[in-house]
C-alpha positions as CSV (number, residue, x, y, z in Angstrom):
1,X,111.7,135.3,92.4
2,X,115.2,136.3,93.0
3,X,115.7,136.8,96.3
4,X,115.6,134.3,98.8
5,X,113.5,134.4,102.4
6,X,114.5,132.9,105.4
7,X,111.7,130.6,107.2
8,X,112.0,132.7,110.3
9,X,111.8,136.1,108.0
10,X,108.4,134.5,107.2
11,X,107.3,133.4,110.6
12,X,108.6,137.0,112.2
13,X,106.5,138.7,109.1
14,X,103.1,136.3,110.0
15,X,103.6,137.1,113.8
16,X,104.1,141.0,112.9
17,X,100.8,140.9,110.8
18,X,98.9,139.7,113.8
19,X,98.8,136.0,112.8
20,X,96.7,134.6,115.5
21,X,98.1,131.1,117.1
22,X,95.2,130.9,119.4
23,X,92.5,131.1,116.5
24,X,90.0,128.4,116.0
25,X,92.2,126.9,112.9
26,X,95.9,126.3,115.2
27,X,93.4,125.2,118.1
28,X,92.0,122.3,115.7
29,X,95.2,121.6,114.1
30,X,96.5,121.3,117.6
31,X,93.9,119.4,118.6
32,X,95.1,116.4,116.2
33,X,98.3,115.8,117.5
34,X,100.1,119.2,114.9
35,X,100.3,116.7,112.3
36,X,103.3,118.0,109.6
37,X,103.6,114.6,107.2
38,X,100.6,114.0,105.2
39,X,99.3,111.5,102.5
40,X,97.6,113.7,99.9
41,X,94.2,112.7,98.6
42,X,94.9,110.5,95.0
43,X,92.5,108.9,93.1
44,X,92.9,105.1,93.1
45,X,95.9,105.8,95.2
46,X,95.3,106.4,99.2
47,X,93.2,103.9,100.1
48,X,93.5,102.6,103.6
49,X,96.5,99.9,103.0
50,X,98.2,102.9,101.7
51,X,97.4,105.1,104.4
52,X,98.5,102.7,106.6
53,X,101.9,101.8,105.4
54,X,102.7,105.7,104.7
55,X,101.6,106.0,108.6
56,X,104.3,103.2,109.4
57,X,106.7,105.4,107.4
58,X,106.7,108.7,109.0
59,X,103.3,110.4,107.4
60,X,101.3,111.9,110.7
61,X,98.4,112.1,108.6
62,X,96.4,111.6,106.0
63,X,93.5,111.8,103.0
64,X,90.8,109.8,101.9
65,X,91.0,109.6,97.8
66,X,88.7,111.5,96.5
67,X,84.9,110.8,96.5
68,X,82.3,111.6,94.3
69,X,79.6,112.9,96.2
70,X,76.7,112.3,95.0
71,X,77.5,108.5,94.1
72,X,78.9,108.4,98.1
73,X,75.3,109.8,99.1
74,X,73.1,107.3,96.5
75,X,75.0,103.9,96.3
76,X,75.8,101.6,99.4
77,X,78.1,99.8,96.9
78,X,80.4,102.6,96.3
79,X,80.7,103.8,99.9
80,X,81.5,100.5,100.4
81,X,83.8,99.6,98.0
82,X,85.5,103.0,98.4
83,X,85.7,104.3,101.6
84,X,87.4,102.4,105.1
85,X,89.2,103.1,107.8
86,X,90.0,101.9,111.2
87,X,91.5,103.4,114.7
88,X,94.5,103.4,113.3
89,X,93.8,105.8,110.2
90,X,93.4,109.2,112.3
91,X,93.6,111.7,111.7
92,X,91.8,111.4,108.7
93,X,90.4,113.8,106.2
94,X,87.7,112.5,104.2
95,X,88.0,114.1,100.5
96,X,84.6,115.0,98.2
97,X,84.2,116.7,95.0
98,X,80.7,117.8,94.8
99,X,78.9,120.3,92.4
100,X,75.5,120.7,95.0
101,X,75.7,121.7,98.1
102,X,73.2,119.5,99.5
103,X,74.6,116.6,98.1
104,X,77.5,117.6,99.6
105,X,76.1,117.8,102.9
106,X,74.1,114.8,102.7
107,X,77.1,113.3,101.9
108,X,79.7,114.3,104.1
109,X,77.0,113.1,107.3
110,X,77.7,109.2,106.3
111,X,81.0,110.1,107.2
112,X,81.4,112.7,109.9
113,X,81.8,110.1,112.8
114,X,84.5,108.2,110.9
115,X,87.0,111.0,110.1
116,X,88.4,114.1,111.7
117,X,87.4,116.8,108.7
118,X,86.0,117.1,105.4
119,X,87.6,118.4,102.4
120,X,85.9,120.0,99.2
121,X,88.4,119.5,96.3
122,X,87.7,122.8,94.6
123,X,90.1,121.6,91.8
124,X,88.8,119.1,89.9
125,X,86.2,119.9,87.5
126,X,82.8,118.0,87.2
């Protein structure tokens, strides 16, 4: 890691590789408003007051906390006590660790019309 790169070396080195700024990807992230400032998913941690108040701050925006698939899919109580949002929260990635891909699925259409993506956290074991 000793040498330093500039930010243009690395734009100038994406563009030269053929990065594509018309692609389905830029066309989306344009699409919500080229959002830079985000509130990361956090367990217990970005609920919607929180969005909200980061969004007052600067954040452009931001991520559900994390949600547990299959008890978003089976219990009304837990989609209710852990997911909200409102016309202000957008855009909004909803965030679901899931270890079956129908679950999944299942679960990410309860929340499809309420949010502008869905995220699989790949990170967090189960």
């Amino acid at each position: 890691f000793g040498s330093r790169v500039s930010r243009t070396a690395l734009i100038s080195s994406g563009e030269q590789q053929g990065t594509n700024r018309d692609s389905r990807g830029w066309k989306f992230f344009r699409s919500l408003g080229s959002p830079r400032i985000w509130v990361a998913p956090m367990v217990d941690g970005s609920e919607l007051p929180f969005r909200l108040l980061c969004k007052r701050h600067g954040a452009e925006g931001a991520y559900s906390p994390m949600l547990h698939a299959k008890l978003f899919l089976n219990s009304k109580r837990y989609r209710e006590e852990h997911f909200s949002t409102c016309a202000e929260d957008r855009p909004l990635f909803v965030q679901f660790c899931a270890n079956d891909p129908e679950v999944f699925l299942q679960a990410a259409s309860l929340v499809q019309d309420n949010c502008d993506a869905i995220d699989l956290n790949l990170g967090c074991p189960q």
